[in-house]
C-alpha positions as CSV (number, residue, x, y, z in Angstrom):
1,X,-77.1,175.7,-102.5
2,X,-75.5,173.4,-99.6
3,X,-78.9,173.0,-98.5
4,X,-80.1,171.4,-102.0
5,X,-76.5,169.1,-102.5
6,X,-77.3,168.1,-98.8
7,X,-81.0,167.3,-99.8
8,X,-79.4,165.5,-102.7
9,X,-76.8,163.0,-100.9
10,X,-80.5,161.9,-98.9
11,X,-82.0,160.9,-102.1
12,X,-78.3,159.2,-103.3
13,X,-78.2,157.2,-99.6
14,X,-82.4,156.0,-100.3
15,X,-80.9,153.5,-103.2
16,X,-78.3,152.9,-100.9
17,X,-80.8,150.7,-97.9
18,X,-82.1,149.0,-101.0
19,X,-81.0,145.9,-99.6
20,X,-80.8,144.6,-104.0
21,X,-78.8,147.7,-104.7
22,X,-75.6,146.8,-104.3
23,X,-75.8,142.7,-104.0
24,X,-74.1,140.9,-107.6
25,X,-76.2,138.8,-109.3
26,X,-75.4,134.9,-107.8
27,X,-75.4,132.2,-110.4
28,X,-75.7,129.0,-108.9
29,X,-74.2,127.2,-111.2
30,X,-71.4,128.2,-114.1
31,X,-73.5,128.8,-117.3
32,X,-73.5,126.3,-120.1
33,X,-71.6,127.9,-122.8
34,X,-73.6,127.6,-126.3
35,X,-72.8,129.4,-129.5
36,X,-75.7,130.8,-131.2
37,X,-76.0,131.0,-135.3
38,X,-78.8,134.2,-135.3
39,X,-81.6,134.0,-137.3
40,X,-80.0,136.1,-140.4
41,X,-76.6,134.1,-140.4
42,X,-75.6,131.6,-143.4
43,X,-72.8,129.6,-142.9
44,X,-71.4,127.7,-146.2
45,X,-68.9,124.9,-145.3
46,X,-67.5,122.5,-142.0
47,X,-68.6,123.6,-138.1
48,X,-67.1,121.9,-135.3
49,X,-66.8,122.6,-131.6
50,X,-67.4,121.3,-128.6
51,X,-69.7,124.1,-127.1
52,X,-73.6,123.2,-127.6
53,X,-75.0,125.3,-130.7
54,X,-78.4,127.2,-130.9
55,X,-79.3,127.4,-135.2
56,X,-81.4,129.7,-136.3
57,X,-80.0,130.6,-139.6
58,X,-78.7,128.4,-142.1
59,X,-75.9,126.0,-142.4
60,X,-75.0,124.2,-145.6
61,X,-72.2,121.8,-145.7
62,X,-71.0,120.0,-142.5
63,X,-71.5,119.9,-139.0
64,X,-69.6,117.7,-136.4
65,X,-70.1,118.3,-132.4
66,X,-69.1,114.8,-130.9
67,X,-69.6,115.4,-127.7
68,X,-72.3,118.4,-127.5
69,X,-75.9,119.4,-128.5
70,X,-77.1,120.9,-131.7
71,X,-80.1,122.3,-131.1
72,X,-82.2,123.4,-134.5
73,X,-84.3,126.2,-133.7
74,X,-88.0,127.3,-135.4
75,X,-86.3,129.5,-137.5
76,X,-82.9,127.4,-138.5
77,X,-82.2,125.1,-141.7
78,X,-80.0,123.4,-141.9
79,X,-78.7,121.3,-145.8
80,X,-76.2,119.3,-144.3
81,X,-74.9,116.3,-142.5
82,X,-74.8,116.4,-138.5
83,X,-72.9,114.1,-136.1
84,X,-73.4,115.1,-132.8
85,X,-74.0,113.6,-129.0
86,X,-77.7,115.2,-129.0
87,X,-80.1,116.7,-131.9
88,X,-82.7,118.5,-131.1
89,X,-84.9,119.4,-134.2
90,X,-87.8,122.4,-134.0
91,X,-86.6,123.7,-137.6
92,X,-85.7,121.7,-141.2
93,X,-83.0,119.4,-141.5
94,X,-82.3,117.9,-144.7
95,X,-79.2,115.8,-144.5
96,X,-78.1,112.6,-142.3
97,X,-78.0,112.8,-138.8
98,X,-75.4,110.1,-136.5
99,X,-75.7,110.8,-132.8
100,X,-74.3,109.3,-129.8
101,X,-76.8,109.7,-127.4
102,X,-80.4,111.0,-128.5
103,X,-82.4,112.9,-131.5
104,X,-85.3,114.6,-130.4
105,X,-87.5,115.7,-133.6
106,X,-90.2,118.2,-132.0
107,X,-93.9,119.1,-133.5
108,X,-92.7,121.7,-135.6
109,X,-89.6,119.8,-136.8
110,X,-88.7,118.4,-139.9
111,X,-86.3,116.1,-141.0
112,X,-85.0,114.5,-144.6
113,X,-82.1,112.1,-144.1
114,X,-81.1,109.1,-142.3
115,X,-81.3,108.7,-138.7
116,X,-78.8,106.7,-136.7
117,X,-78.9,107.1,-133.2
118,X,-79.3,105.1,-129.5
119,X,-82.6,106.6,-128.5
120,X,-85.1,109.1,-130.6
121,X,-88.3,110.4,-129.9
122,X,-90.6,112.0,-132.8
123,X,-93.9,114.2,-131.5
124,X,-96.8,114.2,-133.2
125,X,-96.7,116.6,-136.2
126,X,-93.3,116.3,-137.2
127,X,-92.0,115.3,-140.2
128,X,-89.6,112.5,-140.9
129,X,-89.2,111.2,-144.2
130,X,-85.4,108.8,-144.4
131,X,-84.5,105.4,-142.8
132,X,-83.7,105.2,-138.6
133,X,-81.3,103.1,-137.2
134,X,-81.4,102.8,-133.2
135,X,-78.1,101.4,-132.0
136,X,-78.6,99.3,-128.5
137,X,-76.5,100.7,-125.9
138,X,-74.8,97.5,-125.1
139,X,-70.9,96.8,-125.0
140,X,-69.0,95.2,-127.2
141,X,-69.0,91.8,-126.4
142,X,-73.1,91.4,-127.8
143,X,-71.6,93.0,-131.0
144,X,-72.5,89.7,-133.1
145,X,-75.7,89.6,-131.6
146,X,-76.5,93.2,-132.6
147,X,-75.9,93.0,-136.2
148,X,-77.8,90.1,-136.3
149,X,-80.6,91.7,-134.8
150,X,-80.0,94.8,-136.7
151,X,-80.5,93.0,-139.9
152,X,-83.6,91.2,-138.8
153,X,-85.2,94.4,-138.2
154,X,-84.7,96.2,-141.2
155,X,-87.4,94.7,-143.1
156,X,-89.8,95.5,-140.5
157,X,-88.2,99.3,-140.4
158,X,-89.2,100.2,-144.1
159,X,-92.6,100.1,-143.8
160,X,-92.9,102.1,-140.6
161,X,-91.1,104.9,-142.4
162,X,-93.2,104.8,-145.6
163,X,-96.1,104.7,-143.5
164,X,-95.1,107.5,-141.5
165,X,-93.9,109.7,-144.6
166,X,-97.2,108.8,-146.2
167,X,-99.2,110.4,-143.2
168,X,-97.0,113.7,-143.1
């Protein structure tokens, strides 16, 4: 019986000169923390963080992430208003959406509600059917200049959005 243990602790050391035995996993950077509503969840009501947020179920009500990402996965829908620093839409939105920094509406995405936002790109097959508002990224002091040349544009903003709904 010595003889078997002794032919055991051989086969315990072979794992052992695996060079990736006993190495930890190295991360090379921290990872980005992101909460995740799963694919079965339904959330009634307000969600706020500041962690970037994966849907894939169903929010109705409110949801305010100033300064993070909320992502909108194939799966999520979401009936409710979002103000965020990113959007990124692969699901249904139907509600208005006020970012900071950028909306991102992707083939499969879909998107009822009011857009206002400093840069947004659309793909081709999405669906966008509310009014878009791009903010210039300019300081304060052209704030005259801005509204003027926001309400300029409006007239010319309306028909690109029928025209787009018409084609969806």
């Amino acid at each position: 019986m010595l003889q078997s243990s002794d032919s055991f602790n051989p086969k315990a050391a072979s794992p052992a000169s695996n060079p990736n035995a006993y190495n930890p996993i190295k991360t090379v950077t921290a990872p980005v923390d992101q909460a995740t509503i799963g694919r079965t969840l339904y959330i009634k009501g307000e969600v706020s963080g500041s962690e970037a947020l994966y849907i894939d179920g169903r929010i109705e009500g409110k949801i305010t992430m100033p300064e993070s990402r909320v992502t909108i996965g194939r799966n999520g829908k979401v009936d409710a208003s979002i103000q965020a620093r990113e959007v990124v839409v692969m699901g249904k939105v139907t509600g208005n959406i006020e970012c900071s920094d950028r909306v991102d509406i992707r083939a499969e995405g879909s998107v009822h509600g009011d857009i206002s936002t400093s840069r947004i790109s659309v793909e081709d097959g999405a669906a966008l059917k509310g009014g878009i508002q791009v903010r210039s990224s300019e300081g304060k002091h052209s704030e005259g200049k801005h509204k003027e040349a926001q309400n300029q544009s409006k007239p010319t903003e309306a028909p690109k959005t029928m025209a787009a709904t018409a084609s969806a």
